[in-house]
C-alpha positions as CSV (number, residue, x, y, z in Angstrom):
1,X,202.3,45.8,46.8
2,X,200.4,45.0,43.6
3,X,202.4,42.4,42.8
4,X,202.6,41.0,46.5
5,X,199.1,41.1,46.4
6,X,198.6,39.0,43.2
7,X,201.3,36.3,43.7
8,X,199.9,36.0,47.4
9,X,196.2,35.0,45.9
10,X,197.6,32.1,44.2
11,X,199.7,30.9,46.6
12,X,198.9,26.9,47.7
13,X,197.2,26.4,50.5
14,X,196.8,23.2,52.4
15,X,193.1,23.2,53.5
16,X,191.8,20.8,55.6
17,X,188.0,19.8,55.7
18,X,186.1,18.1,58.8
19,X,182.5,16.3,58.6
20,X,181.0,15.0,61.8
21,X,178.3,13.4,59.2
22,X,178.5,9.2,58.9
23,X,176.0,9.3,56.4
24,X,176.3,9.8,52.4
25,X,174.5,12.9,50.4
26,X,175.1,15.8,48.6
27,X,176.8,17.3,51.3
28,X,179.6,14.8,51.6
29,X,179.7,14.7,47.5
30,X,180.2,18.5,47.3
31,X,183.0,18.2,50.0
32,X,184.7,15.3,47.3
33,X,184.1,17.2,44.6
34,X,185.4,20.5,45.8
35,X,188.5,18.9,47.4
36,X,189.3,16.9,44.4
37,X,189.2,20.4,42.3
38,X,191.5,22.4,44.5
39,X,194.0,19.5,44.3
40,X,193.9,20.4,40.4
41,X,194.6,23.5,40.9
42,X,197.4,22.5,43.3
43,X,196.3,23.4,46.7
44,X,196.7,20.2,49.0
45,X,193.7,18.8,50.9
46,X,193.2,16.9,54.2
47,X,190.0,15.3,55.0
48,X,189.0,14.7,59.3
49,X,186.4,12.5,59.6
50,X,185.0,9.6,61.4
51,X,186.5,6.3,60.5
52,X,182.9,4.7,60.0
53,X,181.7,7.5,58.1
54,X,181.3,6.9,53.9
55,X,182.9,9.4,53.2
56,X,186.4,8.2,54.6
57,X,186.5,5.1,52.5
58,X,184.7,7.1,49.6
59,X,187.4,10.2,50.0
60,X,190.7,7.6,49.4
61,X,188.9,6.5,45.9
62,X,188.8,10.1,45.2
63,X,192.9,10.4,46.3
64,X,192.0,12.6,49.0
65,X,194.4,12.1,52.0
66,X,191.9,11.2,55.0
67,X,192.7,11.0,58.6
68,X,190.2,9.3,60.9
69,X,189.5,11.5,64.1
70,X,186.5,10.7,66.8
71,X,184.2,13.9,65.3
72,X,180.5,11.9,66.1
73,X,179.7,13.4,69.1
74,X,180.5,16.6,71.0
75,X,182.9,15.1,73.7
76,X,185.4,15.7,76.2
77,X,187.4,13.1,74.4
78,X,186.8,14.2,71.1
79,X,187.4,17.9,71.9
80,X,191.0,16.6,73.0
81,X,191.6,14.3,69.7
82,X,190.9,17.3,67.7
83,X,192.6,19.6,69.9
84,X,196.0,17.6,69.6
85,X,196.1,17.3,66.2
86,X,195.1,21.1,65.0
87,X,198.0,21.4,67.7
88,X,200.4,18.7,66.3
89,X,199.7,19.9,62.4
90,X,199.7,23.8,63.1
91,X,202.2,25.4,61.4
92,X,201.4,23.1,58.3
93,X,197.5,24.1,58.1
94,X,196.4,27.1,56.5
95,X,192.5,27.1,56.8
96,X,189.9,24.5,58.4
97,X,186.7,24.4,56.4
98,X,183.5,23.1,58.8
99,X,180.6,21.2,57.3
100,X,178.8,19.8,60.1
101,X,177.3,21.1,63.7
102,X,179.3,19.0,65.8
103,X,182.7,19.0,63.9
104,X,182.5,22.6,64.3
105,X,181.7,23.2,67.4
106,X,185.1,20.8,68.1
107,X,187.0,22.5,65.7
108,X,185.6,26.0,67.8
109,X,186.1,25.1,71.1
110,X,189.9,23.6,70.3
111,X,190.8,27.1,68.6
112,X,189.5,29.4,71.6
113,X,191.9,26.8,73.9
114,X,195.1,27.3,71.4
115,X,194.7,30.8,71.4
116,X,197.5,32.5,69.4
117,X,197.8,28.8,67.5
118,X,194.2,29.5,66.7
119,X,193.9,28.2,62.6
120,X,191.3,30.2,60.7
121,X,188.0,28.8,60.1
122,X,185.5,28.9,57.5
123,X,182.2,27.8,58.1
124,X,180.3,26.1,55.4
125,X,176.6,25.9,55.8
126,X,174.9,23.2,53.4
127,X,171.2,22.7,54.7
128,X,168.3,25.0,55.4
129,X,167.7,23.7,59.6
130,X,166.7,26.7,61.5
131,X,169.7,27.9,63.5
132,X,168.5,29.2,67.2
133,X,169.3,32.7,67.5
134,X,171.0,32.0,70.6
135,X,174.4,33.8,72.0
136,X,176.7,30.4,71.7
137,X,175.4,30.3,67.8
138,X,176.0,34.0,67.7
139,X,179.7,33.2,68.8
140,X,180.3,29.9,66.5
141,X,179.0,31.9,63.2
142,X,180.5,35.8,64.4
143,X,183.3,34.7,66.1
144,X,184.7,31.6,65.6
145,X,184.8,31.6,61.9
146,X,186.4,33.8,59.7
147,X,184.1,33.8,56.8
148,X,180.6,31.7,56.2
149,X,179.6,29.8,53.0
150,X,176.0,28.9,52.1
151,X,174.9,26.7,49.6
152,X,172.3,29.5,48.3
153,X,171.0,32.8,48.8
154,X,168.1,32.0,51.1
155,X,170.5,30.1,53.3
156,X,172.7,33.3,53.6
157,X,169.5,35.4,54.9
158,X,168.4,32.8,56.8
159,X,171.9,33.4,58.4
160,X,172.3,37.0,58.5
161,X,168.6,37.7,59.5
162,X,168.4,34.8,62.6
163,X,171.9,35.5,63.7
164,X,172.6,39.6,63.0
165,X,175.3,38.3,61.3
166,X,177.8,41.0,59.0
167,X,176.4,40.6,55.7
168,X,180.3,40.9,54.4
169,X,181.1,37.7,56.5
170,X,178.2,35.6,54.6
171,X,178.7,34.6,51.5
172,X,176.8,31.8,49.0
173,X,178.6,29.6,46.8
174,X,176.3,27.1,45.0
175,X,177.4,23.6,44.2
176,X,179.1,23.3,41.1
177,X,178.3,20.6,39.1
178,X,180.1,18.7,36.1
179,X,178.2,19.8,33.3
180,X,180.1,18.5,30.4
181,X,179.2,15.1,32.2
182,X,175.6,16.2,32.8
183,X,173.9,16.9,29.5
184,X,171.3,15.9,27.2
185,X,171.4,11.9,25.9
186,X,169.4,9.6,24.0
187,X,166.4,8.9,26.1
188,X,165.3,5.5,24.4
189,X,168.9,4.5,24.3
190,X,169.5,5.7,28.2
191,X,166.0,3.6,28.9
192,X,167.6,0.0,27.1
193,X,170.5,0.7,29.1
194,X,168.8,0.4,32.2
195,X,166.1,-1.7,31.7
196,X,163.6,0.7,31.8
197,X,160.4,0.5,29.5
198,X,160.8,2.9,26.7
199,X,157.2,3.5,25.9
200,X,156.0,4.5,29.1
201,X,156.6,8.1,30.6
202,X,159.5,7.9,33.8
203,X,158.9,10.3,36.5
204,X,162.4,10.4,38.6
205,X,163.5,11.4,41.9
206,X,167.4,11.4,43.1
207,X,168.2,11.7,46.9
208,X,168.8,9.8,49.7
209,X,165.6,7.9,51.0
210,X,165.6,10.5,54.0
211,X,162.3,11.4,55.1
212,X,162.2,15.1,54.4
213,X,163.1,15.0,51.0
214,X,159.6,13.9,50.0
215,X,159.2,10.7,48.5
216,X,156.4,9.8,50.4
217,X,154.3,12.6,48.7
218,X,155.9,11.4,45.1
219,X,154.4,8.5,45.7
220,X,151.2,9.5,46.8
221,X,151.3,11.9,43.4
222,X,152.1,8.7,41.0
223,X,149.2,6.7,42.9
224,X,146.3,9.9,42.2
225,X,147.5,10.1,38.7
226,X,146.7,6.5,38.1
227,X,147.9,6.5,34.6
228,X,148.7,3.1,33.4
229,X,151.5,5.2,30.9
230,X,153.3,6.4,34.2
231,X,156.2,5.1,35.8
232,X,158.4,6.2,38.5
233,X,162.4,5.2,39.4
234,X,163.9,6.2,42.7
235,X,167.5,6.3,42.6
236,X,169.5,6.6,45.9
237,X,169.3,4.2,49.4
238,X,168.8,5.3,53.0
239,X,166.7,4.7,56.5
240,X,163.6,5.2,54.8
241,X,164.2,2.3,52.5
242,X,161.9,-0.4,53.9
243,X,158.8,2.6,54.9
244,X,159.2,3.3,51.6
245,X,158.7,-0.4,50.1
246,X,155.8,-0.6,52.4
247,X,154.3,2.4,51.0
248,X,154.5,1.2,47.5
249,X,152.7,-1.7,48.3
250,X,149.9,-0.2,50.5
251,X,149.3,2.4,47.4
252,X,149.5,-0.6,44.9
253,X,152.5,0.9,43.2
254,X,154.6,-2.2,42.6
255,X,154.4,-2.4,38.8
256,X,154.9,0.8,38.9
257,X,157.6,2.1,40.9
258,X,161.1,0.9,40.7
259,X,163.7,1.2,43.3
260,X,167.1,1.3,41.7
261,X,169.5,1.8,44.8
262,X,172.5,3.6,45.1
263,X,174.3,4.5,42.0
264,X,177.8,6.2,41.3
265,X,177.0,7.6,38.1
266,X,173.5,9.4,37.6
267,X,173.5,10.7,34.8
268,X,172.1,8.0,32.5
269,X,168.9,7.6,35.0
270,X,168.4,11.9,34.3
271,X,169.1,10.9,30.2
272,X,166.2,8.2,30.5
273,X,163.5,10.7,32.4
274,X,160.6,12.9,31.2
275,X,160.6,15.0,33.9
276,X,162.9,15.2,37.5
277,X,161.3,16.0,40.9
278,X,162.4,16.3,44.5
279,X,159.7,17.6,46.7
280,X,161.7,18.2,49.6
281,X,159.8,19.8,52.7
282,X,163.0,20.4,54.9
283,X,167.0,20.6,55.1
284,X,168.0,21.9,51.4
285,X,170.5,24.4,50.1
286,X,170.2,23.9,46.7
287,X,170.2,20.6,45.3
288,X,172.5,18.8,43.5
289,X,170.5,16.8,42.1
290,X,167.8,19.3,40.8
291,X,171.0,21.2,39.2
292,X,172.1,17.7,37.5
293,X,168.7,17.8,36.3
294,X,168.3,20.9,34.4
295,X,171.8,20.2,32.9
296,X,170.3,17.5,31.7
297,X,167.7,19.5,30.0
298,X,164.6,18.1,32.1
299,X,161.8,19.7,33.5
300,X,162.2,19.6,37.0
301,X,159.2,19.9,39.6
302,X,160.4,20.9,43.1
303,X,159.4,23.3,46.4
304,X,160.7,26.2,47.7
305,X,163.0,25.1,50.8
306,X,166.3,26.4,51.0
307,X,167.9,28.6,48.3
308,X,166.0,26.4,45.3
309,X,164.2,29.7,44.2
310,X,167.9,30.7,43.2
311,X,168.0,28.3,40.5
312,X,164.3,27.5,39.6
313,X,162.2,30.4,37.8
314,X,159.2,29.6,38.6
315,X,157.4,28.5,34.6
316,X,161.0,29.6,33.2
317,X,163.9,27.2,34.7
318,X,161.3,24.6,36.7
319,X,158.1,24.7,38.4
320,X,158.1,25.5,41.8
321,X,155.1,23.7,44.4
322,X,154.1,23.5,47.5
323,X,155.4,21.2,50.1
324,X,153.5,18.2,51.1
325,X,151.1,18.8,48.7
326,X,150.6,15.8,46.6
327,X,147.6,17.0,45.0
328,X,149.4,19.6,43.4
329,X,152.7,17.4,42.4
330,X,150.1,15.1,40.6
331,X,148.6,18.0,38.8
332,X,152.3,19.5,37.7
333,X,153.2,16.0,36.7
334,X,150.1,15.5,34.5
335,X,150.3,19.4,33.0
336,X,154.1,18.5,32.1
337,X,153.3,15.1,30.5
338,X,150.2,16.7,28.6
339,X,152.2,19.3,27.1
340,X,155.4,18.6,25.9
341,X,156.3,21.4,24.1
342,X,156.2,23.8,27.4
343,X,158.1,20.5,29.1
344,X,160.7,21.5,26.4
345,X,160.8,25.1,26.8
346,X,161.4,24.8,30.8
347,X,164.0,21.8,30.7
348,X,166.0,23.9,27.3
349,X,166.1,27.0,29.8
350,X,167.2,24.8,33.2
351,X,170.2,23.6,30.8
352,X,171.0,27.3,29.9
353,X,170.8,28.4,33.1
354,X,172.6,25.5,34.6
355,X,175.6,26.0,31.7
356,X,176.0,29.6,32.6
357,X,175.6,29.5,37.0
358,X,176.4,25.9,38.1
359,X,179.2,25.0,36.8
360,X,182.1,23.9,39.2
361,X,184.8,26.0,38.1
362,X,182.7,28.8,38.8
363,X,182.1,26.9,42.1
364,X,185.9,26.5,42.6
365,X,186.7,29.9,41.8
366,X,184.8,31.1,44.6
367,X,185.5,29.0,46.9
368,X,189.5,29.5,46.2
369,X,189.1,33.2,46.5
370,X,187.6,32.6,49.9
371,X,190.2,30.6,51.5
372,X,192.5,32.6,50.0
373,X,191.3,35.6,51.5
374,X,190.8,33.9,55.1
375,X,194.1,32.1,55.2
């Protein structure tokens, strides 16, 4: 049995993801990611998603076979797509893994019809939205799925107090993240690079220009500090673009700020910074960017929504404030630039930390063990 046991938790699975999302973040980058390592370790992958969304075109750069299904909108239409091809591809499926609301609620509805075809389901929870303690959420987390992932502890509690959900059905698996790619650089050499003035002192935010994760309030921050040494770079795109631009100009920020759009590799915008924040106010697990951050070796400044206590000690790893409170980003800003030596201390712990908890191996491990267990 012992040996039954141990050749059957490293058997291959073929796992296939669905995302309802269109839009392009660190949820649909952890999906990538994740996929792309399980196919290393020779499980096979199959990604549903919407045909418009990024990460279809984004998941066939990464070699991850996609198949386009109708998963937008929770349909009679798209309940039957889904339905027929769970049905068609049954006996070659071994676990379905969730990401968004409306993908599984499809993916739900289609296994209660099938019945004894039913595929197992695991439920992966990325964002810290409050989930209505009602019974048909009740029955998509405690029935429907087989196991739930969070992307960090307060996510998981979040889950298990609002829902009554089993604790042994919850479980929290951050992001992993590439840390041999994210380390340390040579700031002045980072700031040539990009074209980034290497006297003055870069303040940088990483997200998509969403409105929750805070960038009117970074602004607001750079503007009260009014420190002619002070610059900030926003790296990432989104529907808050334009408000954003508007912003900059209305605060007199346009010498200041600099908007440098979507980019596929990071990393040498982290090597170029002083110090990293994200002041998110909603919707967070725990970032991937904040984690990039600290393996970096940065400073990072961020709030406490989601599970981003389980990563930032508050005067240890990062330093945590409150959200919407540019007053008090302005002054942790200031404090960091000010004194460099405690800016050190923070940003050499966050990369400690970050080497030893975030890596993804660790994040593929558990994941892995997870579908292993539910398939």
């Amino acid at each position: 049995m012992a040996q039954y046991n141990t050749l059957l938790s490293h058997r291959s699975l073929h796992i296939v993801h669905t995302e309802a999302s269109c839009g392009w973040g660190g949820q649909e980058i952890r999906i990538l990611e994740e996929s792309r390592g399980l196919m290393e370790r020779g499980h096979r992958i199959t990604l549903l998603c919407p045909a418009e969304a990024t990460i279809f075109v984004r998941a066939r750069d990464w070699g991850i076979k996609t198949i386009a299904l109708p998963l937008k909108e929770k349909r009679w239409e798209n309940f039957k797509a889904v339905r027929a091809w769970i049905l068609a591809n049954r006996e070659d499926i071994d676990i379905i893994n969730t990401h968004s609301s409306t993908d599984s609620w499809l993916v739900a509805v289609a296994n209660l019809s099938l019945r004894y075809k039913a595929v197992p389901v695991v439920r992966t929870r990325h964002i810290s939205a409050p989930v209505k303690n009602s019974f048909a959420n009740r029955w998509l987390y405690g029935k429907a799925a087989a196991h739930i992932v969070t992307t960090g502890e307060g996510l998981r509690h979040e889950l298990i107090d609002g829902l009554g959900l089993n604790p042994e059905r919850v479980q929290s698996v951050f992001t992993g993240i590439n840390t041999k790619r994210f380390e340390p650089g040579d700031k002045v050499a980072a700031r040539v690079k990009l074209g980034l003035d290497v006297n003055a002192s870069w303040i940088g935010i990483i997200a998509t220009l969403r409105s929750w994760k805070g960038h009117k309030y970074l602004l607001k921050a750079i503007s009260e500090l009014n420190d002619p040494r002070v610059r900030l770079v926003i790296v990432g795109d989104g529907p808050q673009r334009d408000k954003l631009n508007r912003l900059v100009v209305e605060l007199g920020l346009t010498r200041v700020v600099r908007f440098a759009g979507q980019q596929r590799d990071v990393a040498p915008w982290l090597q170029a910074l002083d110090v990293f924040a994200l002041p998110s106010y909603a919707n967070e697990g725990v970032s991937q960017a904040v984690m990039q951050a600290m393996a970096v070796g940065l400073p990072v400044i961020t709030t406490p929504i989601g599970s981003s206590a389980d990563v930032i000690k508050p005067g240890l790893t990062g330093v945590l404030v409150p959200p919407k409170d540019s007053k008090a980003l302005a002054e942790t800003i200031r404090r960091l630039l000010d004194n460099p030596k405690e800016a050190e201390k923070i940003g050499t712990a966050a990369r400690a930390f970050a080497l030893e908890n975030c890596g993804i191996e660790r994040m593929l491990t558990r994941m892995e063990a997870v579908f292993q267990r539910c398939a």
